[in-house]
Backbone and ligand atoms as CSV (ligand in chain L), in Angstrom:
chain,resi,resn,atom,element,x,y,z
A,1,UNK,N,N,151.944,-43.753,70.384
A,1,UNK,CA,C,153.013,-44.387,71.190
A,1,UNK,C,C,154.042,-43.348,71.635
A,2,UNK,N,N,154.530,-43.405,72.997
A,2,UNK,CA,C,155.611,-42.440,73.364
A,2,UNK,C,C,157.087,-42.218,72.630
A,3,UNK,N,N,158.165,-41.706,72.861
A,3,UNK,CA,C,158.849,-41.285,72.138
A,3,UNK,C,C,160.003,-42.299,72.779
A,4,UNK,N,N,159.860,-42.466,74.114
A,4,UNK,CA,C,160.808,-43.435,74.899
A,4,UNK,C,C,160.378,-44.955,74.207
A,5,UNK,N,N,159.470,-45.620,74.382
A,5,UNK,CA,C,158.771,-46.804,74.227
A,5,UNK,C,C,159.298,-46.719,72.536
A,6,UNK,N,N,159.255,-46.167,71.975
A,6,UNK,CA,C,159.678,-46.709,70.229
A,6,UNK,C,C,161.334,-46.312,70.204
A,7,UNK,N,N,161.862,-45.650,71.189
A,7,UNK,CA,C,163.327,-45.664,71.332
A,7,UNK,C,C,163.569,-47.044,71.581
A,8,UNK,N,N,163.160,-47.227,72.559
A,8,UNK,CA,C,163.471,-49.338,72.928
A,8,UNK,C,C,163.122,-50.255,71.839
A,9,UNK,N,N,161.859,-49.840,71.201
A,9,UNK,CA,C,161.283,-51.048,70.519
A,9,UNK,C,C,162.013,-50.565,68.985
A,10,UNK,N,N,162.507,-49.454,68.702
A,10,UNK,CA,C,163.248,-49.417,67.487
A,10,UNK,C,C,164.806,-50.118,67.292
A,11,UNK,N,N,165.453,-49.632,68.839
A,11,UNK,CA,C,166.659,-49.989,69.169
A,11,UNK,C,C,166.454,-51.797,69.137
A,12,UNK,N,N,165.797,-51.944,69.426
A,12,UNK,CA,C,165.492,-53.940,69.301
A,12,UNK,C,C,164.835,-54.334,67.972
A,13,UNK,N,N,164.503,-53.364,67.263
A,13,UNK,CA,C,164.378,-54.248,65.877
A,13,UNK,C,C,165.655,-53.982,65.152
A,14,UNK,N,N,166.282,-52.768,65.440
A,14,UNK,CA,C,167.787,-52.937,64.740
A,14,UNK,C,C,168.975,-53.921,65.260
A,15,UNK,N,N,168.513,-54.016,66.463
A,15,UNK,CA,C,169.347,-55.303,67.141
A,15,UNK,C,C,169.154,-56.310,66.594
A,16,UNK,N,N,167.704,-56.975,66.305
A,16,UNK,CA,C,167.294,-58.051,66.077
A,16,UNK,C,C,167.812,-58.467,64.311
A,17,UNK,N,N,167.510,-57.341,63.722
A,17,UNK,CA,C,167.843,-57.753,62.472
A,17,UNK,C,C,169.211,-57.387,62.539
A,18,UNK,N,N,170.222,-57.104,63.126
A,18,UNK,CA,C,171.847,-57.378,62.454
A,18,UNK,C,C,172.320,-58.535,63.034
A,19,UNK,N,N,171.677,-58.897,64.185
A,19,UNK,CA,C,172.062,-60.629,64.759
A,19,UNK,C,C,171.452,-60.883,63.652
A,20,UNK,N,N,170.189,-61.245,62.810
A,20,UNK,CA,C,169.885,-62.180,62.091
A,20,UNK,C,C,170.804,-62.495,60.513
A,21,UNK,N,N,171.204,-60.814,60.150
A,21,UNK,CA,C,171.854,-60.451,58.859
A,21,UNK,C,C,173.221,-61.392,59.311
A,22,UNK,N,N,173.690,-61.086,60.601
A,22,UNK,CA,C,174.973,-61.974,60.965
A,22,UNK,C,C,175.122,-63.234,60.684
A,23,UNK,N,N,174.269,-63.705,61.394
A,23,UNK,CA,C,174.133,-65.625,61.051
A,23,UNK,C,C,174.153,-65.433,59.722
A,24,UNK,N,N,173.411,-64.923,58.778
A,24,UNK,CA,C,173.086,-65.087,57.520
A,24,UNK,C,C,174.722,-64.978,56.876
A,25,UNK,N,N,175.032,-63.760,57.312
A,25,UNK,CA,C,176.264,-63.665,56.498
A,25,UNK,C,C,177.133,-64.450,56.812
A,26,UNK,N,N,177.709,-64.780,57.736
A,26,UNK,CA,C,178.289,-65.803,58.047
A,26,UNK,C,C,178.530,-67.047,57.607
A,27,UNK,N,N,177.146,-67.755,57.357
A,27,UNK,CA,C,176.901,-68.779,56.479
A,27,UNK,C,C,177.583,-68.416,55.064
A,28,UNK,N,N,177.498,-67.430,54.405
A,28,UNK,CA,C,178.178,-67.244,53.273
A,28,UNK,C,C,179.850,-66.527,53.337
A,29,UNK,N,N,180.074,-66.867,54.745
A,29,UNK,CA,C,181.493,-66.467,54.380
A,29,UNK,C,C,181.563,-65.170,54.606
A,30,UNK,N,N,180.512,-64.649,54.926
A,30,UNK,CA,C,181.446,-62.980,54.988
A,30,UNK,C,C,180.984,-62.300,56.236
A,31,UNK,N,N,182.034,-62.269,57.418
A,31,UNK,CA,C,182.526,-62.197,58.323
A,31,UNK,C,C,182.391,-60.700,58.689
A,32,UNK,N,N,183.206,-60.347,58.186
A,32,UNK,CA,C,183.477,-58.921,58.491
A,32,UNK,C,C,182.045,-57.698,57.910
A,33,UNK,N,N,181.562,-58.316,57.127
A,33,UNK,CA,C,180.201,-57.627,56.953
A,33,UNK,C,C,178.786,-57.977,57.609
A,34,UNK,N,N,179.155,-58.780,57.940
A,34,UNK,CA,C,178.124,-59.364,59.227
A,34,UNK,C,C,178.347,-59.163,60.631
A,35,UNK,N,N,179.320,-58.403,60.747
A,35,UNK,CA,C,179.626,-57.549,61.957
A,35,UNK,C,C,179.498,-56.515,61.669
A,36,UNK,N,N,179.875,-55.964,60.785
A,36,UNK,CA,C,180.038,-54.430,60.384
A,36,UNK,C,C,178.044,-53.970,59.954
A,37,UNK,N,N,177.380,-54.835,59.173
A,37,UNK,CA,C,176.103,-54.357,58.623
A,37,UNK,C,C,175.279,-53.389,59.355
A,38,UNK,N,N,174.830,-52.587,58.829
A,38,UNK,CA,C,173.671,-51.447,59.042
A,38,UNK,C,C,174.233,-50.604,60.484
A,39,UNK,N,N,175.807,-50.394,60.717
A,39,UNK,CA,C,175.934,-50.040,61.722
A,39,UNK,C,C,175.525,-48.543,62.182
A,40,UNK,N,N,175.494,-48.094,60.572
A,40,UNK,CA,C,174.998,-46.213,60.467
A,40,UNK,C,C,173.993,-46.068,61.181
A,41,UNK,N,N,172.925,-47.049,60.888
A,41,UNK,CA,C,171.424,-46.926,62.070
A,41,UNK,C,C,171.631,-46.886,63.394
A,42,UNK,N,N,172.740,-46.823,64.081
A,42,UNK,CA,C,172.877,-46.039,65.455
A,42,UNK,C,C,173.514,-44.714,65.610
A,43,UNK,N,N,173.465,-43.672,64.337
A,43,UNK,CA,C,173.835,-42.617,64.293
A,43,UNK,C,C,172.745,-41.933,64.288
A,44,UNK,N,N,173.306,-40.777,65.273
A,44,UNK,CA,C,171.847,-39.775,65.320
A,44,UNK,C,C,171.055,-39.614,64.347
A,45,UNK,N,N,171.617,-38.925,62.946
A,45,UNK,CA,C,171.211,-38.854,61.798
A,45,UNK,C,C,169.898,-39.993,61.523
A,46,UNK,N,N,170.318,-41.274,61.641
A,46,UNK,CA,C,168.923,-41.751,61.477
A,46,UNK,C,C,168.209,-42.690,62.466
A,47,UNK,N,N,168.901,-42.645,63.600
A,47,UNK,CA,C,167.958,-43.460,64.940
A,47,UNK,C,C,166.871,-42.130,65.097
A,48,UNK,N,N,167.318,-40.928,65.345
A,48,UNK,CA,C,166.027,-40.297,65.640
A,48,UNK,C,C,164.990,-39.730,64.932
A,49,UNK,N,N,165.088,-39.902,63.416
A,49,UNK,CA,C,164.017,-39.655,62.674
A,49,UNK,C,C,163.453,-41.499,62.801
A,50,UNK,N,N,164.304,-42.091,62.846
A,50,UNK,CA,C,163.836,-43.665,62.714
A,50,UNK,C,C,162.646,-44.184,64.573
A,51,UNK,N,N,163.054,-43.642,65.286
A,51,UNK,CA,C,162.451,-43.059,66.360
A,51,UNK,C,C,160.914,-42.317,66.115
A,52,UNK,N,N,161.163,-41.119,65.803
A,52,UNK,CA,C,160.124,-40.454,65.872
A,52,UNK,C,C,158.730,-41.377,64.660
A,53,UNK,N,N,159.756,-41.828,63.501
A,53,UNK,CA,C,158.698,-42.684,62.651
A,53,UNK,C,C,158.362,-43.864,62.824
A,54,UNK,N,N,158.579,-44.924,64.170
A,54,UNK,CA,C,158.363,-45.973,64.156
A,54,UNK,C,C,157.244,-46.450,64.292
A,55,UNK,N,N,157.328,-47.831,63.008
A,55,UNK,CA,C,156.503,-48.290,62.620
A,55,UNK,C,C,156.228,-49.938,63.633
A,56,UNK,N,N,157.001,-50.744,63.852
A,56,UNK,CA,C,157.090,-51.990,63.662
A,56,UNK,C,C,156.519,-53.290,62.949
A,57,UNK,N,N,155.663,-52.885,61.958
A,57,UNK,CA,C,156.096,-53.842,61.027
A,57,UNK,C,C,156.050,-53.646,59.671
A,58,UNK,N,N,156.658,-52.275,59.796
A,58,UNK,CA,C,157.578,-51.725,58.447
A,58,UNK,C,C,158.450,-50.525,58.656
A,59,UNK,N,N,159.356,-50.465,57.615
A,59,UNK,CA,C,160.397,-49.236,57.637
A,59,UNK,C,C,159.513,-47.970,58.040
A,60,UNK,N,N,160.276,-47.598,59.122
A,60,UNK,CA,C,160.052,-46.059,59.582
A,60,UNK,C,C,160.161,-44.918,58.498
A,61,UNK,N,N,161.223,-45.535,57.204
A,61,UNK,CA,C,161.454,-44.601,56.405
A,61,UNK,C,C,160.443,-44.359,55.597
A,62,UNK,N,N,159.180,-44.906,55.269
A,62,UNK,CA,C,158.065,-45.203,54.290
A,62,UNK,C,C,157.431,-44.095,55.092
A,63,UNK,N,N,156.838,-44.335,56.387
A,63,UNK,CA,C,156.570,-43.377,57.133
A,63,UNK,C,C,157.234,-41.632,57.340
A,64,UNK,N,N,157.923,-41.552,57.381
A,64,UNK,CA,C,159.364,-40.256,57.469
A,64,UNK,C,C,158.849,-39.450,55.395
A,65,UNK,N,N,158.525,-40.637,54.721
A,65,UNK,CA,C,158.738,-39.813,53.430
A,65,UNK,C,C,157.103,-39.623,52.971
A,66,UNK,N,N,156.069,-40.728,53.847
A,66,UNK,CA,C,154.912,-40.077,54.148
A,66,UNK,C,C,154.483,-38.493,54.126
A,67,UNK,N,N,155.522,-38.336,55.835
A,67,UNK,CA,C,155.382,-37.182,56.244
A,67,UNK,C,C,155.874,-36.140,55.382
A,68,UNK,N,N,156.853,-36.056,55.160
A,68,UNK,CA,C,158.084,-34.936,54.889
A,68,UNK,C,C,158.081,-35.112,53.074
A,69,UNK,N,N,158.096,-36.005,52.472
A,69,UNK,CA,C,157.807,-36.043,50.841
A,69,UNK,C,C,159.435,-36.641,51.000
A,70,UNK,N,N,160.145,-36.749,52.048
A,70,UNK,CA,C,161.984,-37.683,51.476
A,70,UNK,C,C,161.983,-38.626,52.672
A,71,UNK,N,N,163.011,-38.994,53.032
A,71,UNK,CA,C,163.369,-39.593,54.464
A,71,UNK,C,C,164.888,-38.901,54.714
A,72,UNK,N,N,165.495,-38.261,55.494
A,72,UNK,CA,C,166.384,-37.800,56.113
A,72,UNK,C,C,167.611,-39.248,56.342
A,73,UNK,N,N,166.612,-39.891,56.918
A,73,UNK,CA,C,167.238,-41.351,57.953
A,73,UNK,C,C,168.192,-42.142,56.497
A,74,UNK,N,N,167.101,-42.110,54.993
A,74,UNK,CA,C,167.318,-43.046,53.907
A,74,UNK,C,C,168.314,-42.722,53.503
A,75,UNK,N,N,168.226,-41.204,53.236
A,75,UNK,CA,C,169.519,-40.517,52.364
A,75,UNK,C,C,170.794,-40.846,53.376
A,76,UNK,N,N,171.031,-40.657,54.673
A,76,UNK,CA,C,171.971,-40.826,55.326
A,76,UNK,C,C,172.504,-42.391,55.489
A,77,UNK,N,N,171.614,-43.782,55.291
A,77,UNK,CA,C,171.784,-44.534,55.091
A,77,UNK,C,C,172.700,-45.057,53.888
A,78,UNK,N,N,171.784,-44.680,52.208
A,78,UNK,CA,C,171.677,-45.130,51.185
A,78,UNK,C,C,173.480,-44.344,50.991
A,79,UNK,N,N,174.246,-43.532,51.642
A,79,UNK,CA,C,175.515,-43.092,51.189
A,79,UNK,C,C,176.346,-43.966,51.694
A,80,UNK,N,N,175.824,-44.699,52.805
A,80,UNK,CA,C,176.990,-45.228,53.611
A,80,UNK,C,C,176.979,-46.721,53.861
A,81,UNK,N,N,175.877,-47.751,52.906
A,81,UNK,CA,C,175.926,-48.544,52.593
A,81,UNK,C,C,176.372,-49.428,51.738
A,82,UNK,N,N,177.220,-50.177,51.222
A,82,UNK,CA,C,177.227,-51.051,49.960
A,82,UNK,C,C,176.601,-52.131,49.765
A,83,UNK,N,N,175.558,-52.523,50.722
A,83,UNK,CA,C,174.762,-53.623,50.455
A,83,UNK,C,C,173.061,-53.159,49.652
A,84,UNK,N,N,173.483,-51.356,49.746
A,84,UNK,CA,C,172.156,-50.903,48.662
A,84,UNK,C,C,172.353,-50.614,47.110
A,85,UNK,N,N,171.750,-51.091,46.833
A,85,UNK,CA,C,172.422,-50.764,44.571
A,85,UNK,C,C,172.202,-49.001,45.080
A,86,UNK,N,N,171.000,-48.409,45.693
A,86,UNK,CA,C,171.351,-47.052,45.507
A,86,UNK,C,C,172.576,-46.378,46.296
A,87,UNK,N,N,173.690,-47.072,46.916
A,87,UNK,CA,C,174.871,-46.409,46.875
A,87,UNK,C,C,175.780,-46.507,46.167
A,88,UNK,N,N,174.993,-46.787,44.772
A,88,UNK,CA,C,176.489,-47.286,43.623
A,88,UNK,C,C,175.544,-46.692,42.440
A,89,UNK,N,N,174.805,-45.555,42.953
A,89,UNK,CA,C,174.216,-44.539,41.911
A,89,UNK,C,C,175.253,-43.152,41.716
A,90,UNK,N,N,175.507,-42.619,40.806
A,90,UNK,CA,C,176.574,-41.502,40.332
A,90,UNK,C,C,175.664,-40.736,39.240
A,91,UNK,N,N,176.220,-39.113,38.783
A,91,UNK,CA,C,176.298,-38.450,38.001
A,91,UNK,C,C,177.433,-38.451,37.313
A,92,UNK,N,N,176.767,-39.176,35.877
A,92,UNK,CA,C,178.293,-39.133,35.214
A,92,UNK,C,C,177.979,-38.404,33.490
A,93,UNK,N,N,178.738,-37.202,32.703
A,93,UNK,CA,C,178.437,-36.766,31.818
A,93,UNK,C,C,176.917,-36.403,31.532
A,94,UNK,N,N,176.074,-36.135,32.208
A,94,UNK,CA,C,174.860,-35.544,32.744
A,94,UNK,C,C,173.727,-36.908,32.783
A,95,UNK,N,N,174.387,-38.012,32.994
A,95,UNK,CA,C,173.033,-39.088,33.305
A,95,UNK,C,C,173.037,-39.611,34.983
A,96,UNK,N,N,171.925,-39.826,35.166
A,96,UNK,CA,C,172.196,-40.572,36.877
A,96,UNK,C,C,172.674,-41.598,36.027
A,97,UNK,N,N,173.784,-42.367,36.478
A,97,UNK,CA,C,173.942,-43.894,36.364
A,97,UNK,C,C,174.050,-44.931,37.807
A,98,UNK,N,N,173.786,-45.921,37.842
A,98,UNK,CA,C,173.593,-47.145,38.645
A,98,UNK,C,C,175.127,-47.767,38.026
A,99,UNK,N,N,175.925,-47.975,38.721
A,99,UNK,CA,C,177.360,-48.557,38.677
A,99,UNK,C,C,176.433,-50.391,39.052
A,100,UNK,N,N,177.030,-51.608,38.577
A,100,UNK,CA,C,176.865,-53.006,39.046
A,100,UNK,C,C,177.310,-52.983,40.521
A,101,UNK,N,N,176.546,-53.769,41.413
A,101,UNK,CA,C,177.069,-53.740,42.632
A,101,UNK,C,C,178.093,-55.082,42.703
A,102,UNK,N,N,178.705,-55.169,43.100
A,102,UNK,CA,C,179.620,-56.211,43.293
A,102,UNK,C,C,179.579,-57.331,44.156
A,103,UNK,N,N,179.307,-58.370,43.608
A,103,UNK,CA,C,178.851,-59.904,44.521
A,103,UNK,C,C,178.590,-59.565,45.726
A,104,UNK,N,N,179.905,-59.547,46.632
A,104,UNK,CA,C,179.753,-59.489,48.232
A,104,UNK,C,C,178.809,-58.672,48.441
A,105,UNK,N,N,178.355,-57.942,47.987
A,105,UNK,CA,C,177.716,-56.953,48.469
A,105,UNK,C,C,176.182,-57.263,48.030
A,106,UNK,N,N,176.142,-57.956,46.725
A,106,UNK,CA,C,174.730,-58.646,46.296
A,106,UNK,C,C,174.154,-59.643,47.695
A,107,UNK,N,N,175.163,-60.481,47.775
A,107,UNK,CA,C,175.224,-61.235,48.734
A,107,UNK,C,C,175.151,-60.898,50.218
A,108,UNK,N,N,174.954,-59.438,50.828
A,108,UNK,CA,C,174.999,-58.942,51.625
A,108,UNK,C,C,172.923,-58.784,51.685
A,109,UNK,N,N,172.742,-58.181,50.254
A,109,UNK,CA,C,171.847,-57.406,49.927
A,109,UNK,C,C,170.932,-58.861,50.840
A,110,UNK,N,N,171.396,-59.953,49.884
A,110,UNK,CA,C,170.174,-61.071,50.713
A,110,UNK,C,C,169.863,-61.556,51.575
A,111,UNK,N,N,171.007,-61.421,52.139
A,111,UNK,CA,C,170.899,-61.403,53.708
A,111,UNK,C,C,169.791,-60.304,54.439
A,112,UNK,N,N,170.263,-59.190,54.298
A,112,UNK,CA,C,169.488,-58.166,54.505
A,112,UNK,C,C,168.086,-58.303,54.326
A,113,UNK,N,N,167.711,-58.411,52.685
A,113,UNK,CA,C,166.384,-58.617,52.438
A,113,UNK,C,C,165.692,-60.103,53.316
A,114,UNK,N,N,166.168,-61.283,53.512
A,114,UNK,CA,C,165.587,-61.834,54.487
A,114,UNK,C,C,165.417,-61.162,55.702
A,115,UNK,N,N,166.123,-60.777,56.469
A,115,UNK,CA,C,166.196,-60.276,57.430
A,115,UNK,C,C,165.127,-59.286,58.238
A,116,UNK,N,N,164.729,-58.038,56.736
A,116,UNK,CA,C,164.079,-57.656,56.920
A,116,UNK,C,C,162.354,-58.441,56.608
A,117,UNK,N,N,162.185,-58.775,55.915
A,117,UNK,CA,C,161.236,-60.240,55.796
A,117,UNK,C,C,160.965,-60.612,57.284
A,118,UNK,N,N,161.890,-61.506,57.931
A,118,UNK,CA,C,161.618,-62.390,59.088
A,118,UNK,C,C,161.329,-61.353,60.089
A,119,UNK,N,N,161.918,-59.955,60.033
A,119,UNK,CA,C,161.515,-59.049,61.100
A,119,UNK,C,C,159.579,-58.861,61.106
A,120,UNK,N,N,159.755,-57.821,60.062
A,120,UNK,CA,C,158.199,-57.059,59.788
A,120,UNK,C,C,157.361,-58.301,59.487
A,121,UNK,N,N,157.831,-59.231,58.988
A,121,UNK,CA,C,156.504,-60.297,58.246
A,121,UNK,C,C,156.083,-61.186,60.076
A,122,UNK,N,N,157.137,-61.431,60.540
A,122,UNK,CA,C,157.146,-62.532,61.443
A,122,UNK,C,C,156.608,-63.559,61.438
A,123,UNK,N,N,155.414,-63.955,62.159
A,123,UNK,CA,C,155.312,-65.823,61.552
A,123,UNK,C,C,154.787,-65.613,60.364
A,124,UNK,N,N,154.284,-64.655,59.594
A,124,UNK,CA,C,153.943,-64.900,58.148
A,124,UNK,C,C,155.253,-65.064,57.349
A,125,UNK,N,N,156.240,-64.819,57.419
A,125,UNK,CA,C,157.546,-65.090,57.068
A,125,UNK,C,C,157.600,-66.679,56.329
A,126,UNK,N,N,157.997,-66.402,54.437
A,126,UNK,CA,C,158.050,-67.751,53.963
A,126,UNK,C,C,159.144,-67.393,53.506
A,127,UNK,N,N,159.498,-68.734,52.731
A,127,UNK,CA,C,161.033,-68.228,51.811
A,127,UNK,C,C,161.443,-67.847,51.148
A,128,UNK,N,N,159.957,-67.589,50.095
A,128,UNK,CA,C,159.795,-66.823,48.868
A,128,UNK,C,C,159.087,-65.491,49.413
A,129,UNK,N,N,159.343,-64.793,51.111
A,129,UNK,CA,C,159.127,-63.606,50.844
A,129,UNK,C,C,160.019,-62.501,50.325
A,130,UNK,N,N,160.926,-62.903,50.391
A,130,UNK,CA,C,162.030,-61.663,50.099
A,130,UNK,C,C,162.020,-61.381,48.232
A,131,UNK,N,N,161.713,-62.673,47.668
A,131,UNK,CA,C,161.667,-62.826,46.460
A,131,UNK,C,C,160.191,-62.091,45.451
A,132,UNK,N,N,159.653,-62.073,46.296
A,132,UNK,CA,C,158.084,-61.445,46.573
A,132,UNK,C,C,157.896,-59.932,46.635
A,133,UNK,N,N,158.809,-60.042,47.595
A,133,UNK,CA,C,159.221,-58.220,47.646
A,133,UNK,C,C,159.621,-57.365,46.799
A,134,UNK,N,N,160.464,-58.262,46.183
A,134,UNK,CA,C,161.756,-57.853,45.215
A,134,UNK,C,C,160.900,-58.020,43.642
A,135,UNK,N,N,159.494,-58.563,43.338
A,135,UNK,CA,C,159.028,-58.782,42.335
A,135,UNK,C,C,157.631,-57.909,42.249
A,136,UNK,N,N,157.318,-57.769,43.295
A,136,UNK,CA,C,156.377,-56.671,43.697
A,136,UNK,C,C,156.441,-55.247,43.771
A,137,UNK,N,N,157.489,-54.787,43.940
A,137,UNK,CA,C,157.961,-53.574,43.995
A,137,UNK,C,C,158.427,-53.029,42.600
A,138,UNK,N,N,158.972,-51.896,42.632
A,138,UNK,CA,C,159.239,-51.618,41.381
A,138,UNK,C,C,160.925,-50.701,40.843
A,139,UNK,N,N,161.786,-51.002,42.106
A,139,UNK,CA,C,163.008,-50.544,42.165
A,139,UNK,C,C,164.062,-51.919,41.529
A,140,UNK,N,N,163.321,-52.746,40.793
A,140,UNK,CA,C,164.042,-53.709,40.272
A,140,UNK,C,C,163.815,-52.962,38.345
A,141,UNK,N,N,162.966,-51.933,38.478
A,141,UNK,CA,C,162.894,-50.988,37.240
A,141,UNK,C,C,164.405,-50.524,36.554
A,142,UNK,N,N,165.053,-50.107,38.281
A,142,UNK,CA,C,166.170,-48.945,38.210
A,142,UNK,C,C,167.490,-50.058,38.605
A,143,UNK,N,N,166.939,-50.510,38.989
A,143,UNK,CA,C,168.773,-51.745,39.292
A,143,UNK,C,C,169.237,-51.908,37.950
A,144,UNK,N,N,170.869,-52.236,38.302
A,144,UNK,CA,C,171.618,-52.467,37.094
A,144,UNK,C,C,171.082,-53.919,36.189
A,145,UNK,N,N,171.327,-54.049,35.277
A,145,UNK,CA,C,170.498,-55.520,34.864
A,145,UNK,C,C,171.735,-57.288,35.270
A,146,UNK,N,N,172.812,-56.605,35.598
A,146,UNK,CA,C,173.341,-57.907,35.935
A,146,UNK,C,C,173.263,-57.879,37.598
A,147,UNK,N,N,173.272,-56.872,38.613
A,147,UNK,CA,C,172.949,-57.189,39.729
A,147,UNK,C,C,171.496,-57.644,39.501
A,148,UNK,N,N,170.649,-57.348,39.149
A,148,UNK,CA,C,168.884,-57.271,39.830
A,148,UNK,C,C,169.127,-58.951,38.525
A,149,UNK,N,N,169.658,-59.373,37.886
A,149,UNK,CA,C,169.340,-60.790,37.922
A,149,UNK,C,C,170.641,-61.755,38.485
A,150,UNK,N,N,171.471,-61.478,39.693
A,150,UNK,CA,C,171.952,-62.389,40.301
A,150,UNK,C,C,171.449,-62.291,41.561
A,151,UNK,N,N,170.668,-60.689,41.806
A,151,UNK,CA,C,169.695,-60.731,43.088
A,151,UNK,C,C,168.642,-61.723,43.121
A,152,UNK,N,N,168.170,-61.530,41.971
A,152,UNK,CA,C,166.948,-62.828,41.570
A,152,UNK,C,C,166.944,-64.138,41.826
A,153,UNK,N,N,168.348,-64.276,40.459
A,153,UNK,CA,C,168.676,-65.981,40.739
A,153,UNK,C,C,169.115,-66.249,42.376
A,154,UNK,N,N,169.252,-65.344,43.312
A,154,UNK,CA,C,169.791,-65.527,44.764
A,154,UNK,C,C,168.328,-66.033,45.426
A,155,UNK,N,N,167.649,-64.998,45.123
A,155,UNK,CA,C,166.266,-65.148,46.196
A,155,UNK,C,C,165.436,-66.556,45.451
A,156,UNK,N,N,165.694,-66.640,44.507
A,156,UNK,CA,C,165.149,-67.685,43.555
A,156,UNK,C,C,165.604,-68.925,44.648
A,157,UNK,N,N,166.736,-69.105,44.545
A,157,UNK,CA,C,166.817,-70.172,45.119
A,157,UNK,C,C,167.040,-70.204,47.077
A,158,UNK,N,N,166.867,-69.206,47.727
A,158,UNK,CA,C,166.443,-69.132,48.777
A,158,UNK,C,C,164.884,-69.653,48.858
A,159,UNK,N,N,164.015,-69.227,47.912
A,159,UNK,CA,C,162.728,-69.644,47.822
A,159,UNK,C,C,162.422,-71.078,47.769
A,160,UNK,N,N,163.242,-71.476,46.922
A,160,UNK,CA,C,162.979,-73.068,46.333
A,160,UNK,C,C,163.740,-73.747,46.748
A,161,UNK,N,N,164.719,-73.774,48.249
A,161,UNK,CA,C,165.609,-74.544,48.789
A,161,UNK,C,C,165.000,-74.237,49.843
A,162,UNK,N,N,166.087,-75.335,51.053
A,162,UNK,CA,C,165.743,-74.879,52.836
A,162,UNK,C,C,167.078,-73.688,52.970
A,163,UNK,N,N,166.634,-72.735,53.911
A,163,UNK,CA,C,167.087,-71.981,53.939
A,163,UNK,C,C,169.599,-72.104,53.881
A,164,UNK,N,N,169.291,-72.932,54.350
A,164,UNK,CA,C,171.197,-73.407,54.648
A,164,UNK,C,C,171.562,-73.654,53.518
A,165,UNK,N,N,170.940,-74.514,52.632
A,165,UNK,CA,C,171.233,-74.978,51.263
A,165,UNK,C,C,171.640,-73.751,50.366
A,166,UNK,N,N,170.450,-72.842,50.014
A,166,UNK,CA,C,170.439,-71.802,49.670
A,166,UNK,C,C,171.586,-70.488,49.447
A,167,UNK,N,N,171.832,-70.354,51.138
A,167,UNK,CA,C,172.886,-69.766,51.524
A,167,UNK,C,C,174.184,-70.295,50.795
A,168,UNK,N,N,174.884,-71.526,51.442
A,168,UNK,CA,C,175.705,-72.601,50.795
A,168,UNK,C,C,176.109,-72.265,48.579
A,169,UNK,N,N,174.557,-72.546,47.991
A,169,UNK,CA,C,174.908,-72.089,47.131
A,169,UNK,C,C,174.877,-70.503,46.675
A,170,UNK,N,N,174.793,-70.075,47.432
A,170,UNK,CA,C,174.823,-68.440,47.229
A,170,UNK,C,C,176.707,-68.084,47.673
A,171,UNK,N,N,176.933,-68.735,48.591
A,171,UNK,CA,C,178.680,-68.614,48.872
A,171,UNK,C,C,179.315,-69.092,48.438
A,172,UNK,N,N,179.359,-70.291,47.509
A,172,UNK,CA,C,179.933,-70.923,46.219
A,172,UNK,C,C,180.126,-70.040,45.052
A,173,UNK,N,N,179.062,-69.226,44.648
A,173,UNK,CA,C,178.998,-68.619,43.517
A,173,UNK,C,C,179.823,-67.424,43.549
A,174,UNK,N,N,180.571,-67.958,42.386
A,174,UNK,CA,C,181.345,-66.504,42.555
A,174,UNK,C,C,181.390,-65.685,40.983
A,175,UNK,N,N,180.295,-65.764,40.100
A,175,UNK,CA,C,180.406,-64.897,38.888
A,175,UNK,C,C,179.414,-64.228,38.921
A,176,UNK,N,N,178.269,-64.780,39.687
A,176,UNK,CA,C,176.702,-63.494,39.592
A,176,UNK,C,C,176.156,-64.045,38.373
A,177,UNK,N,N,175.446,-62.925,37.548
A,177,UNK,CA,C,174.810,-63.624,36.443
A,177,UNK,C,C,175.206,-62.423,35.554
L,1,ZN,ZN,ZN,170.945,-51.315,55.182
């Protein structure tokens, strides 16, 4: 595929998923991060490695660390996010530590993780995919243990509700687990 043609079709899946993260967030009340979300992905730094690696119906970055053994695009992301647990990773007295991420931002995370779901999956898209993802993978190894089980109990009940309900009780909650 050309280099122009995945400029457009990258630039419209990042479009597509921060309108969707929006509605989402919104529904839970948080406004200003549903405007603000994933806005770094129009910085050079990672539209044009995200460019040169596009996939469409998965992260360019999987691809990028294919190639190269890192992703350029991730690291520049993962600093300037708070809706990733890995930007609330530190060196502290010689251990990596994972700091708890803090609700809004859990609550950001699920948005997101649908988001990306309804993008790459498209009509295969269920409600228990994000929950699927998140149980399949293996970065729920390294999450803190009270975020990665209020991430859970979140997608848990995104899965086993209609999607509004879900949301609703996800913006009610305000202790996590
Ligand atoms: Zn992000």
């Amino acid at each position: 595929m050309s280099m122009a043609r995945n400029f457009f079709l990258h630039l419209h899946t990042i479009n597509t998923h921060r309108f969707i993260v929006c509605k989402l967030c919104f529904k839970m009340g948080l406004y200003r991060q549903g405007l603000t979300h994933d806005l770094s992905k129009y910085s050079p730094e990672e539209f044009i490695p995200s460019v040169k690696y596009f996939q469409g119906d998965k992260s360019p970055i999987v691809a990028e660390r294919d190639d190269l053994g890192y992703s350029r695009a991730w690291l520049h992301h993962q600093g300037r996010n708070k809706h990733h647990w890995q930007y609330w990773m530190e060196f502290i007295s010689g251990d990596i530590v994972v700091d708890e991420v803090p609700l809004r931002y859990i609550k950001e995370m699920v948005a997101d993780r649908i988001a990306a779901c309804m993008v790459y999956q498209k009509e295969k898209y269920h409600p228990s995919s994000a929950l699927e993802f998140l149980e399949n993978g293996t970065e729920k190894n390294f999450m803190p243990p009270k975020t990665l089980a209020t991430l859970r109990e979140y997608l848990t009940w995104v899965a086993e509700n209609d999607l509004d309900t879900a949301l609703e009780m996800v913006k009610n909650d305000e202790t996590g687990n």
